[in-house]
N, C-alpha and C positions, 0 to 999 in steps of 0.2 A: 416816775421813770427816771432812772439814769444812765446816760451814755455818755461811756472812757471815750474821750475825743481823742482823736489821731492812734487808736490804739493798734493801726494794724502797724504802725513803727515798729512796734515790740516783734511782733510776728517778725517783720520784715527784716530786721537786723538781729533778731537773738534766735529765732528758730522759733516755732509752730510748738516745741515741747516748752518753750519758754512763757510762750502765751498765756497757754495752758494752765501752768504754774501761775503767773499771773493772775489770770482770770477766778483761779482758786483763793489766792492769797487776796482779792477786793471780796470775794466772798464771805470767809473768812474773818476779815475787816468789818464789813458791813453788818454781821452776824454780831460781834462784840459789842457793835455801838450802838445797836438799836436795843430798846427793852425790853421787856418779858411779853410777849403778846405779839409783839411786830414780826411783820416779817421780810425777809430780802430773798428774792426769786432770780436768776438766772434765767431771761427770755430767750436769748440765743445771740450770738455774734457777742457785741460787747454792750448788750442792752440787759440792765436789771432793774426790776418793780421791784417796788418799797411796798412793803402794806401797812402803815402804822395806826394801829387803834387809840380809840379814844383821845383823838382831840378838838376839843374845842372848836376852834379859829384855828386862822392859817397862821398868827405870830405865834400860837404857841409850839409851831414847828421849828423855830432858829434856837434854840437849844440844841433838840436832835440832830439837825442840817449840821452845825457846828461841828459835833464828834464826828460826825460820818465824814466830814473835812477834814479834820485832824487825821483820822483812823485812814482814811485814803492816802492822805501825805506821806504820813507813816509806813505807809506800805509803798509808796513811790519812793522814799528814801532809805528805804531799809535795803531795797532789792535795785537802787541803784539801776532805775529802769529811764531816767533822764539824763543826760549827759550834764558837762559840767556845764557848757554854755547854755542850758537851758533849766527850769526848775517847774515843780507841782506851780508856783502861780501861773505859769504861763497859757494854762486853761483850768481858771480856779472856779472852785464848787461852788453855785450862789449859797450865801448864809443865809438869804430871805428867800424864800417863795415863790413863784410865779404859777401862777391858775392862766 
């Protein structure tokens, strides 16, 4: 599971079409970084399941966590969706795991 924390800000201050866009653009994102076989679903609000096959152990998911980090940032800084006094760490993706 992942959920965009604080993400009705966006809503609230860019407009409901901006979400939207948004919401498209982490999909998007999440689509590029995972790999052939996984998958990134859109549950609803700002919740989306991951489904990644074939792994091992649970370290051998901090590789993939990592891009999906990267690929989120990237998309919070590309579309300029944090203001300046604030940044992607200030609700950062864990690189490890938690069960």
């Amino acid at each position: 599971m992942l959920d965009l924390d604080d993400f009705k800000v966006v809503n609230d201050r860019y407009g409901h079409a901006a979400g939207d866009a948004a919401l498209r653009a982490v999909g998007a994102e999440l689509r590029a970084a995972l790999r052939g076989g996984d998958v990134a679903a859109r549950l609803g609000g700002d919740e989306f399941a991951l489904l990644v096959v074939g792994v091992e152990n649970v370290a051998s998911l901090s590789p993939l966590l990592g891009r999906l980090k990267r690929a989120l940032e990237r998309a919070v800084r590309r579309r300029q969706w944090v203001s300046r006094s604030g940044s992607p760490a200030s609700h950062p993706i864990p690189t490890t795991p938690t069960l």
